[in-house]
Each structure stands twice: as C-alpha cells, then as structure tokens.
C-alpha positions as CSV (number, residue, x, y, z in Angstrom):
1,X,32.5,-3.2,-25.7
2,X,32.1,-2.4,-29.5
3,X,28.2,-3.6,-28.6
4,X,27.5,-0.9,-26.0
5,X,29.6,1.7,-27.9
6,X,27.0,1.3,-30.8
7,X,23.9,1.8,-28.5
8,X,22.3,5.2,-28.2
9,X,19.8,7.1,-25.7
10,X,17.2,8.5,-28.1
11,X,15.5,11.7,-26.5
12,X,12.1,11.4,-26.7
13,X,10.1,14.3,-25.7
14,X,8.9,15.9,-22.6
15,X,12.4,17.0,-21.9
16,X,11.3,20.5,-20.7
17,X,8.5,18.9,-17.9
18,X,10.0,18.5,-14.5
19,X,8.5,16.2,-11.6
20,X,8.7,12.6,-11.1
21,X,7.5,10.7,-13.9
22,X,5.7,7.5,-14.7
23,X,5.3,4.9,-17.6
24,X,2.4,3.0,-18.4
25,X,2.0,1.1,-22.1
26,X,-1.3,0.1,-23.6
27,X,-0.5,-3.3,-23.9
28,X,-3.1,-3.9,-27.3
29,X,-1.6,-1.0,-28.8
30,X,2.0,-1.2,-29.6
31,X,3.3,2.5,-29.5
32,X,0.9,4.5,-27.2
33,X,2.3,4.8,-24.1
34,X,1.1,6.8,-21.1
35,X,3.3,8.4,-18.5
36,X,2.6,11.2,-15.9
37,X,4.5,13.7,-13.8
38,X,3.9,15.0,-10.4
39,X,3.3,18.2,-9.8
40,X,0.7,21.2,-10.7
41,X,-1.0,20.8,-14.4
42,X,-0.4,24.3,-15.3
43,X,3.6,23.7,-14.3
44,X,3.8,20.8,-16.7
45,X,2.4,18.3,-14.2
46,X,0.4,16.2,-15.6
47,X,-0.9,12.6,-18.0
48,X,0.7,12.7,-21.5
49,X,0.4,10.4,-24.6
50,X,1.9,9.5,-27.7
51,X,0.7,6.5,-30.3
52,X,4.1,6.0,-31.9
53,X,6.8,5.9,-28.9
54,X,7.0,9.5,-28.7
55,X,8.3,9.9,-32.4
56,X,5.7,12.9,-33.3
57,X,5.2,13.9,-29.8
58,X,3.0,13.7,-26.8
59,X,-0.4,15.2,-26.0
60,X,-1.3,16.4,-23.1
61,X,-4.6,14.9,-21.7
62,X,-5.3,16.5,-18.2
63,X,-5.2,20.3,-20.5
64,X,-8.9,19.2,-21.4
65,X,-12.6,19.7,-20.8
66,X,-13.0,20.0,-16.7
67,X,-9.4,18.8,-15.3
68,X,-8.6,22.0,-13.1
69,X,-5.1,23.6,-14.0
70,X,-4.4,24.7,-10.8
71,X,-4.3,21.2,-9.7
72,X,-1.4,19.0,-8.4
73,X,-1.0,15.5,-10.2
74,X,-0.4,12.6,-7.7
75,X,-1.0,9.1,-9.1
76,X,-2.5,8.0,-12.5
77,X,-3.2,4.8,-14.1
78,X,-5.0,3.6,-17.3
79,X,-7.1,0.5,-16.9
80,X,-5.5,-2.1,-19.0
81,X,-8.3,-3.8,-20.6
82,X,-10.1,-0.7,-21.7
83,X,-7.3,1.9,-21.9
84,X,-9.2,4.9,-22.8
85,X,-10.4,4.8,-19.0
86,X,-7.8,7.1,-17.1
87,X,-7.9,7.4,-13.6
88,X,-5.9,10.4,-11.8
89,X,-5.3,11.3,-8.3
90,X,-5.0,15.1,-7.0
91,X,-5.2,16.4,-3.6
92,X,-8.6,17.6,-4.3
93,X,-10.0,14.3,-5.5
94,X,-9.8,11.8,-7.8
95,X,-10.8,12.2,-11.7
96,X,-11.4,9.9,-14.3
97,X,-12.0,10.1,-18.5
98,X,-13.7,7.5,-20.2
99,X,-12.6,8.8,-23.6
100,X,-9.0,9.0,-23.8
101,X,-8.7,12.2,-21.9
102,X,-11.5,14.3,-23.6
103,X,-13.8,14.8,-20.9
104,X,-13.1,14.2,-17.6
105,X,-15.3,13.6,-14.9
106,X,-14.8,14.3,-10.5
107,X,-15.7,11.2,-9.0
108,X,-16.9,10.3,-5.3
109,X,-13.6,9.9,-4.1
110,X,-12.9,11.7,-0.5
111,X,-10.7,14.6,-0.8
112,X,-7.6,15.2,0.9
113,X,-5.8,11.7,0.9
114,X,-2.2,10.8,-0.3
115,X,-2.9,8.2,-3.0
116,X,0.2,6.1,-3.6
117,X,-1.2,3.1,-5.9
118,X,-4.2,3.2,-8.5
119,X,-4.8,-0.1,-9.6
120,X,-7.6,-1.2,-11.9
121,X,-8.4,-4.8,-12.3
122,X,-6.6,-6.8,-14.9
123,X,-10.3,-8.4,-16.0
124,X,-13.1,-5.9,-14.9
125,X,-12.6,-2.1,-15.5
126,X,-15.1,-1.2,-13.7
127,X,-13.1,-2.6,-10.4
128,X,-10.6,0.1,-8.8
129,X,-8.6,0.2,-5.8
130,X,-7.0,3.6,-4.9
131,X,-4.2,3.0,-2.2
132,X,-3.3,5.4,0.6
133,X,-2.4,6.4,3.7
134,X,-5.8,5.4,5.7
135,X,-6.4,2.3,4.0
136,X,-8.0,1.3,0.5
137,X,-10.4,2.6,-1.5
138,X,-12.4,0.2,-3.9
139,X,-15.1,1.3,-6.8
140,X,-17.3,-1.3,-8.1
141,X,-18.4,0.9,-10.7
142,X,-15.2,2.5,-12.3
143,X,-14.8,4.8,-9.9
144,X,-18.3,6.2,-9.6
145,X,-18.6,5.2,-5.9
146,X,-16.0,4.1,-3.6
147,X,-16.0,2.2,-0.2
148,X,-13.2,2.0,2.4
149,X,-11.5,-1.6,3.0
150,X,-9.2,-0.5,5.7
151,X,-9.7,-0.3,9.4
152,X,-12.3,-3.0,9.8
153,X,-11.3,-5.5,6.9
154,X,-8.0,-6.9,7.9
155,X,-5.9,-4.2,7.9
156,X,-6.7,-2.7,11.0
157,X,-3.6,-2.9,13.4
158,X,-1.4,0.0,13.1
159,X,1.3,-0.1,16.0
160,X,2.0,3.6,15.7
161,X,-1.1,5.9,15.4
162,X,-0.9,8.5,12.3
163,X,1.4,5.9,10.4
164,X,-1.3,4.1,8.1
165,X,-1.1,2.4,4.3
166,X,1.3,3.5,1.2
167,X,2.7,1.0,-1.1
168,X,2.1,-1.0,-4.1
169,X,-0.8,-3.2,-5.3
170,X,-0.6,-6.5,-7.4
171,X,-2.8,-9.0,-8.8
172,X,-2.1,-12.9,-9.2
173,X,-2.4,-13.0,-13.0
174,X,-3.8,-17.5,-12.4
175,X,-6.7,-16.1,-10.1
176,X,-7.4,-12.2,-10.5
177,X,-9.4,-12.1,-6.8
178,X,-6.1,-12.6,-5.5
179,X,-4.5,-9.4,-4.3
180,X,-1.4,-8.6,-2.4
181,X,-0.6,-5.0,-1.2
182,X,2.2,-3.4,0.1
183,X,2.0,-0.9,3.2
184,X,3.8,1.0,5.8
185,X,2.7,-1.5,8.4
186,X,3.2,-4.7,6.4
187,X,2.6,-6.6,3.2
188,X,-1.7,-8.5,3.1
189,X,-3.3,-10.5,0.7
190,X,-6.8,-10.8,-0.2
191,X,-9.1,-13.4,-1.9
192,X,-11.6,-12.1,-2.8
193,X,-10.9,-8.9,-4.7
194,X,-10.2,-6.5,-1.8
195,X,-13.3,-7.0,0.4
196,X,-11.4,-8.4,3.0
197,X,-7.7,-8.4,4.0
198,X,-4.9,-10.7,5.9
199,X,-1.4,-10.7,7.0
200,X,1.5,-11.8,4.6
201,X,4.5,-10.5,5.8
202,X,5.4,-13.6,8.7
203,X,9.2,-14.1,8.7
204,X,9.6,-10.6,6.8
205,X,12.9,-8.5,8.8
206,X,11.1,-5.4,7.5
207,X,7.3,-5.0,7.7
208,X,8.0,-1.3,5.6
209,X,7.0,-2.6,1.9
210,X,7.5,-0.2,-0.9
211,X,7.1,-1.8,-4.1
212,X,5.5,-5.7,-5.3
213,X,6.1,-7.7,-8.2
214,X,4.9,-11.8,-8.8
215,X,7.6,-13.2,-11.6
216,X,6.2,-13.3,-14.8
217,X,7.7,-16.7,-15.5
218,X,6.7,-18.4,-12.1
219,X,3.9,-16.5,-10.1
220,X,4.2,-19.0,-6.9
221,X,7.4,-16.3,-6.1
222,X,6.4,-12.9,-4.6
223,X,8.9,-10.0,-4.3
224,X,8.9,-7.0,-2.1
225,X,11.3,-4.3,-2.2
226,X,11.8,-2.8,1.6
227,X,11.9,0.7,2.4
228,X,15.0,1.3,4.2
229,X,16.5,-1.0,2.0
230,X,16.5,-4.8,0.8
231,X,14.4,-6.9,-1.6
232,X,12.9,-10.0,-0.3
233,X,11.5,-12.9,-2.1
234,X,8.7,-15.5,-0.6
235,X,7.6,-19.0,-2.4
236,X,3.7,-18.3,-2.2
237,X,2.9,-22.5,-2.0
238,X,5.4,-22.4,1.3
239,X,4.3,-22.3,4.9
240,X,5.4,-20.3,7.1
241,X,5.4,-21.6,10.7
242,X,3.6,-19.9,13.1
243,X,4.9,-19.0,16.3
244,X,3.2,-19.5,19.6
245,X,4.0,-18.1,23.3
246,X,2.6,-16.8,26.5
247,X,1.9,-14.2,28.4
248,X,0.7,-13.2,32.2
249,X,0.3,-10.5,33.7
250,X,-1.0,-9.7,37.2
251,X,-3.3,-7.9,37.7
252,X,-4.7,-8.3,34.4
253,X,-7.1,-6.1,33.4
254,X,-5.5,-3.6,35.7
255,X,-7.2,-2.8,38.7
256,X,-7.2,0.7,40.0
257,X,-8.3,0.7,43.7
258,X,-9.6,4.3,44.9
259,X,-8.2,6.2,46.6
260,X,-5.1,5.6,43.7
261,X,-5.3,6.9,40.7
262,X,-2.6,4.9,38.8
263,X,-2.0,1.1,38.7
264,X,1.0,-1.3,38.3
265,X,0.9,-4.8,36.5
266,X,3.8,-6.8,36.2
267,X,4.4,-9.1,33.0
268,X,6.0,-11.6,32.0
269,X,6.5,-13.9,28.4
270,X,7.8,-16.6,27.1
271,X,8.0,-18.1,23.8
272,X,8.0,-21.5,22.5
273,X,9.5,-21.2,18.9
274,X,9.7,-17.9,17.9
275,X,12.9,-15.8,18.6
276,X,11.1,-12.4,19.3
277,X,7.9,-11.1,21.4
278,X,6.6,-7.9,21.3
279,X,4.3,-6.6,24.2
280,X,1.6,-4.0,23.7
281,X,-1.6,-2.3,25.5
282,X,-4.4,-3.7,24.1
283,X,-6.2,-0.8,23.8
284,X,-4.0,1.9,22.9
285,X,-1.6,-0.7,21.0
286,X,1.2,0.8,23.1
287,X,4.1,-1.0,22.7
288,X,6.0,-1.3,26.0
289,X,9.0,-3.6,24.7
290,X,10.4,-6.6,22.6
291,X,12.4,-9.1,23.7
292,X,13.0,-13.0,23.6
293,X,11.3,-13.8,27.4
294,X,11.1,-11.4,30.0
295,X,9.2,-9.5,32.4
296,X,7.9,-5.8,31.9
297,X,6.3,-3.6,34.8
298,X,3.9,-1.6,33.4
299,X,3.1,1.7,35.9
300,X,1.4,4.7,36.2
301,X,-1.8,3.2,33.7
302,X,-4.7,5.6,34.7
303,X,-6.8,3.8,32.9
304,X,-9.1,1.3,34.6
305,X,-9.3,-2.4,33.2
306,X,-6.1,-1.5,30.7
307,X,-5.4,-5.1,29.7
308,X,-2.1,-6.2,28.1
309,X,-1.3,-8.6,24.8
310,X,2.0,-10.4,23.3
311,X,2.4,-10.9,19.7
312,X,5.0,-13.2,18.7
313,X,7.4,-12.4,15.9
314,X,9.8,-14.9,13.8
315,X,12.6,-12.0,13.8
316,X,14.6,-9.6,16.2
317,X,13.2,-6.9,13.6
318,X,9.9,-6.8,13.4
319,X,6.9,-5.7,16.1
320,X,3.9,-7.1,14.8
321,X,2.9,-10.2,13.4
C-alpha cells in the first residue's frame, strides 16, 4: 500500500484541449512524443509534440503552413522509421508533412471517407494504408497516390450493404508483408503487403473486430478485442478446420414462368462438421436464415435466375465464413 500511496499522476500539458486523444512515441527519440485529438484545429483539435515528455510543453503542428483551421482532425500517425513524416486524416482529405509539421502538403486521397486506421510500414515509409469504411487505401509513394484494395481484393463480401471496413491494422514484426486488419465484417490477413486480402476470422463468435495486437514476446499469438465485447486470442501456426456441407435447392436458379411474376424455391442444408449454416441470395447476399440443417422456402423472388448459396460457419454466432 505504502508503494501506491508514493506514486503520483504528473499533469502534463494539453489539459485545456478536449476531444479524444491519441499517443504515438518516436521510438529513436526518447522524449518526443506525438498525440492528436479529434475534433476542429481551430477548437484545439489537432497533432501536438513535445521532445522532452511534455516537461516544456507541446507545439502544435497542424497551426502551420497550409493545414486548414477550419478543419476536423480524424486519424494521424507518424511513420516510424522516418518520424518527421506525419500523416493526418480530415473529412476533407488526407495531409501529410515531410518536415515535422512545417509544411504540409493535400495529398490524392478521396475525400469524404471515415478513416479509422493510418498505418505506415514498419520498414518502407513510403508504404501507407489508410483504413476505412469502403475498404483500404494503400500509397506506394508516401501518400502521393493511393489505390483501393477493397471490394475486388479479398475483402469483398459484406452481408449487410452500407456496413463496410473500420478497425485496426498490424504488421507481423518476423515478415513485414504480413498484415492483419481488423473490420466490421471480420478480421483478413495479407501476404503480400496489402495487394491482396483473405479471411482470418474462422471459429471467431464475433466477426466485429475493433482493435489488433501480435504479443511482443511471441508473435505466433494474435489478439482481437470484439466490439460488443470480448478479447479473443488465436495461435497463428494452428489450423483451423474447415467446415463443409450442402445445399439444394429446387428450382435453382429460380425459374420465373410468364405469365407469373414471382417464383418459389424451396431449400434445404445440411452440414457435415460445422455446427452452423447460414443461407444467402447469391446475388443480393440476402441472408434468408441460419440454422444447423433445415429447409427455407424462398418466395416472392422477382428476379429471374436468383440462385441461392450456404456458407458454413464453426459457431451459432457468426453469418459468414
């Protein structure tokens, strides 16, 4: 007791600045740390810095040369092997400075998207992945251009339409072209730095992921923090089995046969060694219902040659796998 009685909170700045705010440390210089708060730059919002933990103060970076004022801060980040590189994220776009804040620069980035995760890579400045609601954004060029590696790249399959990607982002720290992301619809993993995306989440109760870490002293174990609630850990050398089933339906495609508009198709599932099935329109991605085994009927499709698809799930939870 005597310990904890002799320990002290030390304020150390920014006490006035409201919004939600984030750390970062430049990890070759002990001191300077970075942190930014949500919220419009001219209200307080925005990337701050001190060299010497805050001691003589903090500076703020986004008050300089051609970062608008009127501008909301969303996500920042500082990319960790050249940490005068600053990336932030407003509604308006996405900025960088190349000098510590001096100058900074609007770069190609689309406007209007909810960035949730800026991520340099832990090797390469010049690689950058900007997370958000559509998909993920990736700049070859420290953030000078920027492709899309959603829809199209593996992370395609969103069961509810308008619900897309927010999460977190990490790199394996053996193999830096190793990626896992966190999303709405499920945690992925990539190989080769972001270009292409797969499913990671089998056996997950919760495909909602919030927030990723790898354990610094063993890297084989990934953990996921669930939105909702719940943090879940996976061996990355384990296998996962895969579950298989079937489906029929009849007709399948459906048929429609003039003078009807509309068509019926009955169908029914089965699995083999998975507890859970989940049964959607192919097209639409419509989920129609989940259950062990069972049979569906499917009415009123106005749509000719609607054909149907199961995908098998290892938990009651879950609806996509």
């Amino acid at each position: 007791d005597d310990i904890w009685k002799s320990q002290q909170w030390r304020n150390k700045g920014l006490e006035s600045v409201y919004g939600a705010p984030y750390l970062s440390f430049d990890l070759s210089q002990p001191g300077t740390i970075y942190t930014y708060y949500e919220g419009i730059v001219q209200d307080g919002g925005g990337v701050y810095k001190t060299i010497d933990r805050g001691v003589s103060g903090w500076e703020k970076l986004t008050r300089t040369n051609n970062f608008p004022s009127t501008y909301a801060i969303g996500r920042a980040a500082i990319a960790q092997t050249n940490p005068i590189t600053i990336y932030v994220s407003t509604w308006e776009g996405l900025y960088v400075s190349r000098d510590d804040g001096l100058i900074w620069e609007k770069t190609s980035f689309p406007q209007h998207k909810n960035v949730f995760a800026i991520r340099s890579h832990p090797q390469n400045p010049q690689i950058v992945f900007a997370v958000e609601y559509e998909g993920i954004y990736k700049s070859n060029d420290g953030g000078v251009t920027w492709s899309f590696k959603g829809r199209g790249s593996g992370l395609d399959y969103f069961p509810h339409p308008g619900v897309g990607i927010a999460g977190d982002m990490v790199f394996d720290p053996r193999n830096a072209n190793v990626i896992y992301v966190s999303t709405y619809n499920g945690v992925f993993h990539s190989v080769d730095q972001g270009e292409t995306w797969e499913r990671f989440d089998r056996g997950l109760i919760s495909k909602t992921g919030a927030e990723l870490k790898l354990d610094p002293n063993n890297p084989d174990i990934l953990y996921v923090a669930i939105g909702g609630g719940g943090i879940f850990k996976r061996k990355l050398n384990e296998t996962v089995p895969v579950p298989s089933g079937s489906l029929s339906a009849s007709p399948n495609p459906c048929d429609i046969a003039p003078p009807a508009t509309t068509c019926s198709s009955a169908i029914s599932w089965q699995t083999a060694n998975a507890p859970n099935a989940c049964v959607f329109v192919k097209e639409t991605k419509q989920l129609l219902t989940c259950a062990t085994s069972g049979n569906q009927s499917a009415s009123g499709i106005t749509e000719q040659g609607t054909t149907f698809e199961v995908h098998l799930t290892n938990d009651i939870n879950s609806q996509l796998l």
